[in-house]
C-alpha positions as CSV (number, residue, x, y, z in Angstrom):
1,X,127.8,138.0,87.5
2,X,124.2,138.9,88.4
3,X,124.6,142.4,90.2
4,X,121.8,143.7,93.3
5,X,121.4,146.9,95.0
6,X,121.8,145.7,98.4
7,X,121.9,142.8,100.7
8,X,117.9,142.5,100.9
9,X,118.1,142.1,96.9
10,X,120.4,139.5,96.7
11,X,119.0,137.7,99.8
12,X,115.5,137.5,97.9
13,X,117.0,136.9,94.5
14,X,119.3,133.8,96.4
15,X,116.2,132.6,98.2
16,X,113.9,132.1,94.7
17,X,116.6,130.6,92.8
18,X,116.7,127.5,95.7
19,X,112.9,127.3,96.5
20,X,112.8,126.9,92.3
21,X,115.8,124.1,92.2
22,X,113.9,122.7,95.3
23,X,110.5,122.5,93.9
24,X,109.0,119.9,92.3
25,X,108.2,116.1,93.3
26,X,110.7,113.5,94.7
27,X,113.9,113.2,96.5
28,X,115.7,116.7,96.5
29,X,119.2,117.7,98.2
30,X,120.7,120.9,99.4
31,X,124.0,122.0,100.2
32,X,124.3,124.8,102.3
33,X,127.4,127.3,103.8
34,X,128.2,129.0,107.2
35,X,129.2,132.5,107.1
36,X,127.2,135.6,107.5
37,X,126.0,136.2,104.2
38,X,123.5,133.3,104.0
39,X,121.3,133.8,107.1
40,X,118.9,136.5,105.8
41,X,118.7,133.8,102.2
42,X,118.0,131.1,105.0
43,X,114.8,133.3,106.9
44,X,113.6,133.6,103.5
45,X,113.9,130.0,102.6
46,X,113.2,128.5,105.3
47,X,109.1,130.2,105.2
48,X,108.9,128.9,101.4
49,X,106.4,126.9,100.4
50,X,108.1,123.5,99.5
51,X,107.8,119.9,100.2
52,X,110.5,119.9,102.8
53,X,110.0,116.6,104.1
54,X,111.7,115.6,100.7
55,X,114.6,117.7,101.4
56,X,118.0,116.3,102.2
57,X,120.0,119.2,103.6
58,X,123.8,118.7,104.5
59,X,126.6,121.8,104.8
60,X,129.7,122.3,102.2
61,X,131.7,122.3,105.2
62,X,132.2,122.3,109.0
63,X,134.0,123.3,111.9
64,X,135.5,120.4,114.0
65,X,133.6,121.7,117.1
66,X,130.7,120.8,119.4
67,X,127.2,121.3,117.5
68,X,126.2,123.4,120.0
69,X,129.3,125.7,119.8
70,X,128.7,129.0,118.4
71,X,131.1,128.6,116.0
72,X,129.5,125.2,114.4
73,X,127.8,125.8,110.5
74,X,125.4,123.0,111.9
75,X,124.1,125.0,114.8
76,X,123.6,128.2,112.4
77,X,121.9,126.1,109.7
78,X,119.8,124.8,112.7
79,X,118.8,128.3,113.8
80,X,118.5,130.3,110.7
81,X,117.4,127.7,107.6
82,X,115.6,124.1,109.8
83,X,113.2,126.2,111.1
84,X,109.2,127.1,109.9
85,X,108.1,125.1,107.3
86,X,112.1,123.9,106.4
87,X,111.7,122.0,109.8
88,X,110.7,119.1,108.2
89,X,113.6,118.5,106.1
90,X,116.4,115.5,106.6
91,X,119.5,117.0,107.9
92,X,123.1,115.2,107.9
93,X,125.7,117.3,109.9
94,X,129.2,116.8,108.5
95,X,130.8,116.5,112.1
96,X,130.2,112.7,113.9
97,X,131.5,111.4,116.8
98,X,134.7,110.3,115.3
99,X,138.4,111.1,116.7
100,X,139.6,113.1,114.0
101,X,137.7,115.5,111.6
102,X,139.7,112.6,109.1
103,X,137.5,109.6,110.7
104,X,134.3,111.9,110.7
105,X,134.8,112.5,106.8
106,X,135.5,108.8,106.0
107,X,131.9,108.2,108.1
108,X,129.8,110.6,106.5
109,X,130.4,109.6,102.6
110,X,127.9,106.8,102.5
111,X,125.7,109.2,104.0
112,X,126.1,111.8,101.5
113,X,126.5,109.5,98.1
114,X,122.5,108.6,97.9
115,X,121.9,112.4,97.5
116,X,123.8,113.2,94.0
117,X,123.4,115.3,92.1
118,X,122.6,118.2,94.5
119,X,119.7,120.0,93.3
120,X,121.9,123.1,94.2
121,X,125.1,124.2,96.0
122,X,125.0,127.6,97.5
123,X,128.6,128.8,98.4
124,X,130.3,131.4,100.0
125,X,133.9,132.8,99.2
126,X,136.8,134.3,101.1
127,X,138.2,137.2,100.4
128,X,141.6,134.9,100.0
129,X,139.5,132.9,97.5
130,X,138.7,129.4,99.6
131,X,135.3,127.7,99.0
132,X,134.1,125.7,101.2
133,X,137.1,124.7,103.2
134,X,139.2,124.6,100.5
135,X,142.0,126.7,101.5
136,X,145.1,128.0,99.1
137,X,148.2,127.1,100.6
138,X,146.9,123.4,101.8
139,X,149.6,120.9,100.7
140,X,146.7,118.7,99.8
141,X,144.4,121.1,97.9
142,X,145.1,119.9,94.3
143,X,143.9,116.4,94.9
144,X,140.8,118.0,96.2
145,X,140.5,120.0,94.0
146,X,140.7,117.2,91.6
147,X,136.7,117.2,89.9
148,X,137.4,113.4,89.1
149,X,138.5,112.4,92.5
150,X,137.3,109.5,94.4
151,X,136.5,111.2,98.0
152,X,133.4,112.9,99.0
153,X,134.1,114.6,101.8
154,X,137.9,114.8,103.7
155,X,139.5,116.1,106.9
156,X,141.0,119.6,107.4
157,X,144.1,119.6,109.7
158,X,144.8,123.4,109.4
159,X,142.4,126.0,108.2
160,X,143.1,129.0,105.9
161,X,141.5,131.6,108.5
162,X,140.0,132.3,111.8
163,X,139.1,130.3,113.5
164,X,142.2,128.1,113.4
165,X,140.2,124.9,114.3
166,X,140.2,121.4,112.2
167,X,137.3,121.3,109.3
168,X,135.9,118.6,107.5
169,X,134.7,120.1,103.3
170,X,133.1,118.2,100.6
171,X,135.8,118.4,97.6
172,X,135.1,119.7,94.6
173,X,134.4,116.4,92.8
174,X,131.5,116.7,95.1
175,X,130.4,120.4,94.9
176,X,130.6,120.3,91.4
177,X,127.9,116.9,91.3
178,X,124.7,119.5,91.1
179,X,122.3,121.4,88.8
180,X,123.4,124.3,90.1
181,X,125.8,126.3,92.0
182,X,125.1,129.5,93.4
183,X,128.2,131.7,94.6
184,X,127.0,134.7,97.1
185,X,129.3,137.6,97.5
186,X,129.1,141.3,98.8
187,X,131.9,143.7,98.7
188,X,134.8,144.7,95.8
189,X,137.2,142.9,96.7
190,X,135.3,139.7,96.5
191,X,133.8,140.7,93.5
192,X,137.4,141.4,91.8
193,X,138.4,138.3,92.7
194,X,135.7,136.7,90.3
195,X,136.5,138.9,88.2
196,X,139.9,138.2,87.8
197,X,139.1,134.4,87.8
198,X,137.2,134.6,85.3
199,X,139.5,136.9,82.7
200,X,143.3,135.3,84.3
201,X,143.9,132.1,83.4
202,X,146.7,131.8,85.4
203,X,145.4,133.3,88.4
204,X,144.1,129.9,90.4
205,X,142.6,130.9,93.7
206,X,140.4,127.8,94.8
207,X,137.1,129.7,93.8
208,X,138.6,129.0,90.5
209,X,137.9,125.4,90.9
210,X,134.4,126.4,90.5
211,X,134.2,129.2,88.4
212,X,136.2,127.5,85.3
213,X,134.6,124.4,84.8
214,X,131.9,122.9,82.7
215,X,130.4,120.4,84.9
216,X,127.8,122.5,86.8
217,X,126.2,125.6,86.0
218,X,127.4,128.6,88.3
219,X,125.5,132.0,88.8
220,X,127.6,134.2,91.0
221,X,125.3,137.4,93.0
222,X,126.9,139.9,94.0
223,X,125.9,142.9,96.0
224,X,128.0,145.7,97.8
């Protein structure tokens, strides 16, 4: 766990590590998070110095709601990274026109396939351990879960936490399809939840998912 004074550290320290996965020549792809640790990472991003017109940016999850809702990861990634010189990357939004966050899911997968590996992942966690919108408790979360399964992307009914509104998530057979994952925490309880991941086998959160594996390599900031 790579440990920063303060937000402003790890928000600098986030932004270099993806302006370096994202720089070179040729086809790159980014997966990014809601929440409200990544916005100051996005400001920085977005300004960088990168050939963004051969970015492909999509989110590791979404709220079933109206692009334009406050609550939509789209309409935040819109605002805080796809702006600047980012402006000129390729978004695909998670969330379609479909009837059911299920339909949406099923849509978006051809979509998505084209741009594995990821050049990187950034993630957020919960404080109950859910990546993405991988929640513990979901009846289906072992099969996605599962690093060798065959979706993409699939349908929340029920989420793990406010707000209580259907979600579309890659699974982790998708997260885990990149040259690098980048975990961002603050606070002690997150970071005791790593912790414990990472010294408990038997303690399985869905973070875990990420953390214990070998497919992808993981650096987890944390600041207070």
């Amino acid at each position: 766990m790579e440990t920063f004074a303060d937000g402003d550290a790890l928000a600098d320290a986030a932004a270099d590590a993806l302006a370096q996965a994202l720089e070179g020549t040729g086809p790159r792809s980014l997966v990014v998070t809601g929440g409200r640790s990544p916005g100051p990472v996005y400001d920085r991003l977005s300004s960088r110095d990168l050939s963004w017109d051969e970015v492909t940016v999509t989110l590791s999850d979404e709220r079933w709601v109206d692009p334009g809702a406050a609550e939509s990861n789209a309409r935040f990634v819109r605002e805080r990274l796809l702006n600047g010189r980012a402006a000129a990357a390729r978004f695909v939004p998670l969330k379609g026109a479909g009837p059911t966050p299920e339909a949406d899911a099923r849509e978006v997968e051809p979509a998505l396939r084209p741009h594995l590996p990821w050049s990187a992942v950034l993630l957020g966690m919960g404080e109950d351990g859910h990546v993405a919108s991988l929640f513990p408790g979901d009846p289906d979360l072992a099969a996605r879960l599962d690093p060798d399964g065959p979706r993409l992307c699939v349908g929340v009914a029920a989420a793990g936490l406010p707000p209580l509104v259907p979600r579309l998530t890659l699974t982790a057979r998708t997260l885990l399809d990149t040259r690098l994952v980048l975990l961002l925490i603050t606070g002690e309880a997150k970071r005791a939840i790593v912790e414990r991941v990472l010294s408990d086998p038997a303690y399985s959160p869905p973070a875990a998912a990420v953390l214990r594996q070998d497919r992808a390599p993981v650096r987890v900031l944390w600041a207070p």
